[in-house]
VEXMARVO-60724 format. One line per field, with one value per residue (C-alpha): residue number from 1; chain; x, z, y. Coordinates in steps of 0.2 Angstrom, whole numbers, plus 5000, padded with zeros to 4 digits. Each point is the difference from the previous one (the first is absolute). Layout:
<nodes>
i	c(NUM / ...);
ch	c(A / ...);
c1	c(X / ...);
c3	c(Z / ...);
c2	c(Y / ...);
</nodes>
This chain:
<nodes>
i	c(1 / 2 / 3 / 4 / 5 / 6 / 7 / 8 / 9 / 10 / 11 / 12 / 13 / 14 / 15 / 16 / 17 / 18 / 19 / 20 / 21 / 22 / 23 / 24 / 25 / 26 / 27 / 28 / 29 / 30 / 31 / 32 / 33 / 34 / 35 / 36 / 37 / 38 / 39 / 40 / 41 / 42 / 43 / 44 / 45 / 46 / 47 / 48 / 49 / 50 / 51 / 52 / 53 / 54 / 55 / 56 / 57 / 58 / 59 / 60 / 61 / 62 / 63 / 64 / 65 / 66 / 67 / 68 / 69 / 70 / 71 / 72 / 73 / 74 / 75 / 76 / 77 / 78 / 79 / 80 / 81 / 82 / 83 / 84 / 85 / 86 / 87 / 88 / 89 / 90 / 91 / 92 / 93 / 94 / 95 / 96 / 97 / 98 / 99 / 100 / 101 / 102 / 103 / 104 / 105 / 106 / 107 / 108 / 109 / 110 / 111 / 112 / 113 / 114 / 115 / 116 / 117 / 118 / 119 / 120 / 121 / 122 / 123 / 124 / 125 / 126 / 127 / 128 / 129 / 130 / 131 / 132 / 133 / 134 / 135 / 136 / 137 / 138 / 139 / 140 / 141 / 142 / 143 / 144 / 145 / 146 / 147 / 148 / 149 / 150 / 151 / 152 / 153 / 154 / 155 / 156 / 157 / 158 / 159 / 160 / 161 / 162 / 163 / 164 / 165 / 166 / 167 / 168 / 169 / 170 / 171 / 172 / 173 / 174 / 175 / 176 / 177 / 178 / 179 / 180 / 181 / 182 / 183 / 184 / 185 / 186 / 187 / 188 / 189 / 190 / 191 / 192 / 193 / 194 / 195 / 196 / 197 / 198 / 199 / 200 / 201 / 202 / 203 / 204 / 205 / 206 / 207 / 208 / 209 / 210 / 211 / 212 / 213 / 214 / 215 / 216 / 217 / 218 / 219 / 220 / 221 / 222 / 223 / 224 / 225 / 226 / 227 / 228 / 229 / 230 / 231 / 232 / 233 / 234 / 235 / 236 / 237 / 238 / 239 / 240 / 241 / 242 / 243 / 244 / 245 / 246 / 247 / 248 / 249 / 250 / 251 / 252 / 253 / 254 / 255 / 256 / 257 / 258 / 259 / 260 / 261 / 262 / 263 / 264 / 265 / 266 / 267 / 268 / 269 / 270 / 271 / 272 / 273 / 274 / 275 / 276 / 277 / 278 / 279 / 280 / 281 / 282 / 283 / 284 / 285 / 286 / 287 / 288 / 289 / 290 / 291 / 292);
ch	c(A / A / A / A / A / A / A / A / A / A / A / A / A / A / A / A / A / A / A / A / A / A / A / A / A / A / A / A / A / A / A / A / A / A / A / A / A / A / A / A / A / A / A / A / A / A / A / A / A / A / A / A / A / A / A / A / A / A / A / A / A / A / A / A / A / A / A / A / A / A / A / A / A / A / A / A / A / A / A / A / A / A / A / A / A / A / A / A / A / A / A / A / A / A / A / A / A / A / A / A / A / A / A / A / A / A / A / A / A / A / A / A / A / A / A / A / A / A / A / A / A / A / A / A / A / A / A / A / A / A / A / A / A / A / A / A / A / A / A / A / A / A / A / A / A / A / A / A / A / A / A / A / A / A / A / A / A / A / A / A / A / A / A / A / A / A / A / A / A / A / A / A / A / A / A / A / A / A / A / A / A / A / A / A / A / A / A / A / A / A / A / A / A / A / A / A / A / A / A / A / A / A / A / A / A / A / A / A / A / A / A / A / A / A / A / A / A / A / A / A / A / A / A / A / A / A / A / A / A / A / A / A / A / A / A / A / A / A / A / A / A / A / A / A / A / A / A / A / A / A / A / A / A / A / A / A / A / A / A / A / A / A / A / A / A / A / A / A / A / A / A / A / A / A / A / A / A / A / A / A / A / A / A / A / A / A / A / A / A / A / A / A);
c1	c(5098 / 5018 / 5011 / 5009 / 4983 / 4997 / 5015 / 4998 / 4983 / 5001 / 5019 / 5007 / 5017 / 5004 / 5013 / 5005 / 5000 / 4984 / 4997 / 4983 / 4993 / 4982 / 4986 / 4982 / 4993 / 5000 / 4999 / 5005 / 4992 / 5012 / 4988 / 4995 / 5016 / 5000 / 5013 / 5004 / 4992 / 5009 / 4999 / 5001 / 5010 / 4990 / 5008 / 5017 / 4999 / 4988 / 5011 / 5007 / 4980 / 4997 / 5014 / 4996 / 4983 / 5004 / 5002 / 5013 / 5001 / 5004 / 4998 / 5008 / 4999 / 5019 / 5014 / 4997 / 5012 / 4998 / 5000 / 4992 / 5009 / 4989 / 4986 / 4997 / 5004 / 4994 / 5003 / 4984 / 5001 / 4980 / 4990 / 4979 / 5011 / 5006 / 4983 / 4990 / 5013 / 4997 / 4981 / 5000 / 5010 / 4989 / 4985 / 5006 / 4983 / 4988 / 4986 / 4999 / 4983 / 4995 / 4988 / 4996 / 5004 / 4984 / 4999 / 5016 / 4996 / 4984 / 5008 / 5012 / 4987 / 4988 / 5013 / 5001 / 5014 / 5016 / 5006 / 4994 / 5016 / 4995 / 5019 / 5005 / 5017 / 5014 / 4990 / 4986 / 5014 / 5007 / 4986 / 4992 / 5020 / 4997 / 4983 / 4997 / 4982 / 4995 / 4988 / 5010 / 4993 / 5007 / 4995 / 4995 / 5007 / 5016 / 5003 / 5016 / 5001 / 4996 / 4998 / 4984 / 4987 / 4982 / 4987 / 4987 / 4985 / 4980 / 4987 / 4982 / 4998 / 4984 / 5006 / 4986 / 5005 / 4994 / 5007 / 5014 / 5013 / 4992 / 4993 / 4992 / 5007 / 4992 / 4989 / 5011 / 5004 / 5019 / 5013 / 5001 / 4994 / 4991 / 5012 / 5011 / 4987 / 5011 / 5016 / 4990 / 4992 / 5020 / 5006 / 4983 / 5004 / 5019 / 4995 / 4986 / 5010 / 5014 / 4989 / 5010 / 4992 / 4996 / 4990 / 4985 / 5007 / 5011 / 5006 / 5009 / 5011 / 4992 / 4983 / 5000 / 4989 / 5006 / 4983 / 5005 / 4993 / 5001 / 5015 / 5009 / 5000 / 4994 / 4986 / 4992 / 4993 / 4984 / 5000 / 5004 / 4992 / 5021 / 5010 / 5017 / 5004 / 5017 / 5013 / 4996 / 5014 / 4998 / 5004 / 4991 / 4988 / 4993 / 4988 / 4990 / 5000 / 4996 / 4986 / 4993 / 5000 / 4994 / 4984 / 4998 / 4999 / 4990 / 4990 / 5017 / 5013 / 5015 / 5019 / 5016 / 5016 / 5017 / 5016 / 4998 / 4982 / 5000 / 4994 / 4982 / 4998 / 4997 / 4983 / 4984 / 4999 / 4992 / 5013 / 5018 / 5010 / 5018 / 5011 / 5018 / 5006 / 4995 / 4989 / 5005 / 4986 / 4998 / 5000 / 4983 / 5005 / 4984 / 4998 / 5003 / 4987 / 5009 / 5004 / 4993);
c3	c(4900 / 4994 / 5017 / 4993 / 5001 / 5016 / 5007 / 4994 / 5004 / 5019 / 5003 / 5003 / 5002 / 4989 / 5010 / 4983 / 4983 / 4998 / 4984 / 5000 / 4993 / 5006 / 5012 / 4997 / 5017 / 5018 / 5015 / 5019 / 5002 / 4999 / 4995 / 4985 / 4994 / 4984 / 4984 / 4998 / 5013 / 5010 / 5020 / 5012 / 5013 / 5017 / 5007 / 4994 / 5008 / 4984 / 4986 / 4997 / 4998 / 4989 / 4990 / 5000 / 4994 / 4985 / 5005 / 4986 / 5012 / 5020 / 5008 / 5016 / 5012 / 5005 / 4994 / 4999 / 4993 / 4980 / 5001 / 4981 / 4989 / 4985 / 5005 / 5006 / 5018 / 5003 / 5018 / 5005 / 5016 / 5000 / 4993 / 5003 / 4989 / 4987 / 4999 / 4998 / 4987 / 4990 / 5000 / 4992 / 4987 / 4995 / 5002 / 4992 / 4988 / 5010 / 5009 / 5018 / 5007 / 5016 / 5012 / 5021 / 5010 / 5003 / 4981 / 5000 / 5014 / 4993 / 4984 / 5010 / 5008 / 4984 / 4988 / 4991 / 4986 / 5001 / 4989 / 5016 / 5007 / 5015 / 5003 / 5018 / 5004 / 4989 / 5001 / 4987 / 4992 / 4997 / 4993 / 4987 / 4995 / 4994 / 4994 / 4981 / 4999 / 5017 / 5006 / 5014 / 5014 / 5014 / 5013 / 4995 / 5015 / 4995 / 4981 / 4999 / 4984 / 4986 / 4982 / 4999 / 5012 / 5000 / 5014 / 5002 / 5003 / 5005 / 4989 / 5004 / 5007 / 5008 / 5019 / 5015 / 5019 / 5009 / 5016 / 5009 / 4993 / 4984 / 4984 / 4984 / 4985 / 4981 / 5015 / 5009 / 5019 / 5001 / 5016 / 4995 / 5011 / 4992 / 5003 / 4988 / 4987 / 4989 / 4999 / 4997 / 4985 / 4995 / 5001 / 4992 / 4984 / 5001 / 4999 / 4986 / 4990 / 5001 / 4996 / 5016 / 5010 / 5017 / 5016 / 5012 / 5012 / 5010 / 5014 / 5004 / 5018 / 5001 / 5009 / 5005 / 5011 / 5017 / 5008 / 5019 / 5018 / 5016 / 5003 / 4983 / 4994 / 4981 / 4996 / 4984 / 4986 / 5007 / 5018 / 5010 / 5002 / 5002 / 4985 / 4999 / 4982 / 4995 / 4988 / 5002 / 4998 / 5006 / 4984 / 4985 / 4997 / 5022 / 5000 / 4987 / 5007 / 5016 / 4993 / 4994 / 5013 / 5012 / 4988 / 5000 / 5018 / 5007 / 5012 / 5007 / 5010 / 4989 / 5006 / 4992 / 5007 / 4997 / 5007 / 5015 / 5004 / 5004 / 5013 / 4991 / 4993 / 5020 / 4998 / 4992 / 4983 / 4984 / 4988 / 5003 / 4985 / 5003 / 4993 / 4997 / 5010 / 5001 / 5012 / 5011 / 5004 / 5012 / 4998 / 5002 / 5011 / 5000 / 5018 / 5003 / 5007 / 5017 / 4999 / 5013);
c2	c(4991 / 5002 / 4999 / 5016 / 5009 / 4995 / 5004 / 5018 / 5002 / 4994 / 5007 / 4984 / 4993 / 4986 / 4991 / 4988 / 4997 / 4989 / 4991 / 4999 / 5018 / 5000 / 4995 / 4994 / 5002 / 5010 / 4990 / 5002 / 4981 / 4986 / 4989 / 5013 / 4998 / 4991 / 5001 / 5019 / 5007 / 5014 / 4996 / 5014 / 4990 / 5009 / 4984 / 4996 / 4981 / 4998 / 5005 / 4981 / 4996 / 5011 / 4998 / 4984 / 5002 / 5009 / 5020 / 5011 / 5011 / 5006 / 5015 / 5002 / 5016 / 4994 / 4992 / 4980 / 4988 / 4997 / 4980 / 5003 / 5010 / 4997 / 5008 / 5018 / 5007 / 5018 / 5010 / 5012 / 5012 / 4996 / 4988 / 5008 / 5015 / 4990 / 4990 / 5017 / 5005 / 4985 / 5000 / 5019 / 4995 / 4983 / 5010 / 5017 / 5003 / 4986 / 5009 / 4999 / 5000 / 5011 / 4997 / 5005 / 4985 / 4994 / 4997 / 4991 / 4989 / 4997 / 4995 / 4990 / 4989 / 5000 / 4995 / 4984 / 5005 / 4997 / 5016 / 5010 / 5007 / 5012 / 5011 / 5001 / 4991 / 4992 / 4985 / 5007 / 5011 / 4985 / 4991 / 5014 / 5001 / 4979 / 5005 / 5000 / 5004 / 5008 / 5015 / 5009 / 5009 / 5013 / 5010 / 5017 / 5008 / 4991 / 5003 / 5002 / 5013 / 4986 / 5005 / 4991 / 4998 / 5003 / 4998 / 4988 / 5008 / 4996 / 4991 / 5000 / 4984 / 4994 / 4997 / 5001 / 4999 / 4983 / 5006 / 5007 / 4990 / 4992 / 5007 / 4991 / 4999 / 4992 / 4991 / 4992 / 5006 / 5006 / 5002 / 5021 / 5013 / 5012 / 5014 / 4992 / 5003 / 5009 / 4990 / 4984 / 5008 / 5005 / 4985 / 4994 / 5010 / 4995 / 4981 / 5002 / 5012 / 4989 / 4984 / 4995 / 4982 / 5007 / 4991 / 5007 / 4990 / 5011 / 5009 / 5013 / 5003 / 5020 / 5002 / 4979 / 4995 / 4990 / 4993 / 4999 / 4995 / 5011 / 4993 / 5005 / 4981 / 4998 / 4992 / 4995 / 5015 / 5008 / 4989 / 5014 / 5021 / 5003 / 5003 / 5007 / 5012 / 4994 / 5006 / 5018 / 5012 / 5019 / 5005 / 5009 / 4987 / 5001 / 5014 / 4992 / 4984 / 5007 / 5009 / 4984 / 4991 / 5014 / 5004 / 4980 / 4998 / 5012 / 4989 / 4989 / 5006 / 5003 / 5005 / 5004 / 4991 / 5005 / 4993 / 5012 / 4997 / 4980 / 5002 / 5004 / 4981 / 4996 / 5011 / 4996 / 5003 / 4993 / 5005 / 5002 / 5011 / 4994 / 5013 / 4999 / 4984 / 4980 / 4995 / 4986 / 4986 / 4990 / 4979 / 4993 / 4984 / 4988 / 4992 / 4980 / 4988 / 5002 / 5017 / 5014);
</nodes>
């Protein structure tokens, strides 16, 4: 990108005559930097590195010394602003794909490609803005008014439920609860239609499993009748998750713990649904030959 473009585009201050002309590359990683890179100095003790390393280009939120005058110094009032502004304008006519987020964190944990760019902070802004040939994904609750976007939708997939918290998928048993039925075949059709490499073996931190003894201490998958639901938010995605795992545990004892109901883990219960908070779990401390 030509530095006069960029200087337009993010409303920058070009504090000197540079005379290099353009960049190459977007970094706020110093040891990304390479020649003709333009480095977003979050911490100005790295500007020597990265000039050192090869960057055209420093963008600064304050005025810094120019110990450089050949290459371009630029002054930003925000730098997550001017990373957004530049990622549009690279990715004016590329299509940005839209999915619920347990497509994307299924897509997340699945994916095996490097072209996979899923948008949330400057650090992916960043990367699909370095990204020739990439597929990039966002949010649908976040789009923020692209041009072009599309949604990922369902494929018919053939998925059965092995139990509460596993499912089977082209024969092979899966980490998915079956509540996530119709994001997995999403992000089924995403990879396939993509001809994108992607792995059965996942997880994901929503509906995990925490196998635990009376006294909250983990244990091992499937050594205890306890287990605490984690990574549940009370969001738009609960009621069905709650549905699930009511109408799968109709003969145990199940409970819903939020921040201000603790004090429910002390009773008995089978399953725990942990909702909107991270459960703190006690140290198993094996006892010494001497020990009482």
């Amino acid at each position: 990108m030509k530095i006069e473009t960029l200087v337009n585009l993010i409303d920058g201050e070009l504090l000197n005559r540079p005379f290099i002309s353009e960049v190459v590359n977007f970094t706020k990683n110093v040891d990304d930097v390479s020649r003709g890179s333009c480095f977003f100095a979050e911490d100005k003790n790295l500007i020597p590195l990265a000039i050192k390393n090869g960057a055209y280009a420093i963008i600064t939120d304050d005025y810094v010394s120019i110990t450089d005058k050949e290459i371009a110094w630029i002054k930003v009032d925000n730098f997550s602003k001017v990373i957004f502004k530049i990622f549009k304008y690279e990715n004016l006519k590329h299509q940005i794909l839209l999915a619920d987020k347990i497509t994307l964190k299924l897509i997340k944990a699945m994916n095996l490609d490097k072209r996979v760019v899923i948008l949330k902070n400057d650090d992916d802004f960043l990367k699909a803005i370095n990204l020739t040939d990439k597929f990039l994904l966002m949010d649908k609750s976040k789009e923020n008014n692209f041009a072009n976007t599309k949604e990922i939708l369902k494929s018919d997939i053939d998925l059965k439920q092995v139990s509460l918290f596993k499912s089977k998928f082209k024969n092979q048993e899966i980490n998915l609860p079956f509540v996530y039925k119709d994001s997995f075949s999403k992000a089924i059709n995403f990879f396939e239609t993509n001809d994108i490499k992607y792995t059965l073996e996942f997880e994901i931190d929503r509906f995990k499993p925490i196998f635990v003894d009376g006294l909250l201490r983990e244990v091992g998958y499937g050594e205890s009748d306890r287990v605490l639901i984690t990574g549940i938010e009370n969001d738009e995605i609960f009621f069905d998750e709650l549905n699930y795992l009511i109408e799968n545990t109709k003969h145990a004892k199940s409970i819903i713990v939020d921040n201000n109901r603790k004090e429910l883990l002390k009773s008995n219960f089978n399953f725990a649904m942990i909702v909107g908070f991270d459960v703190s779990l006690k140290e198993t401390k094996e006892k010494r030959l001497f020990d009482d």
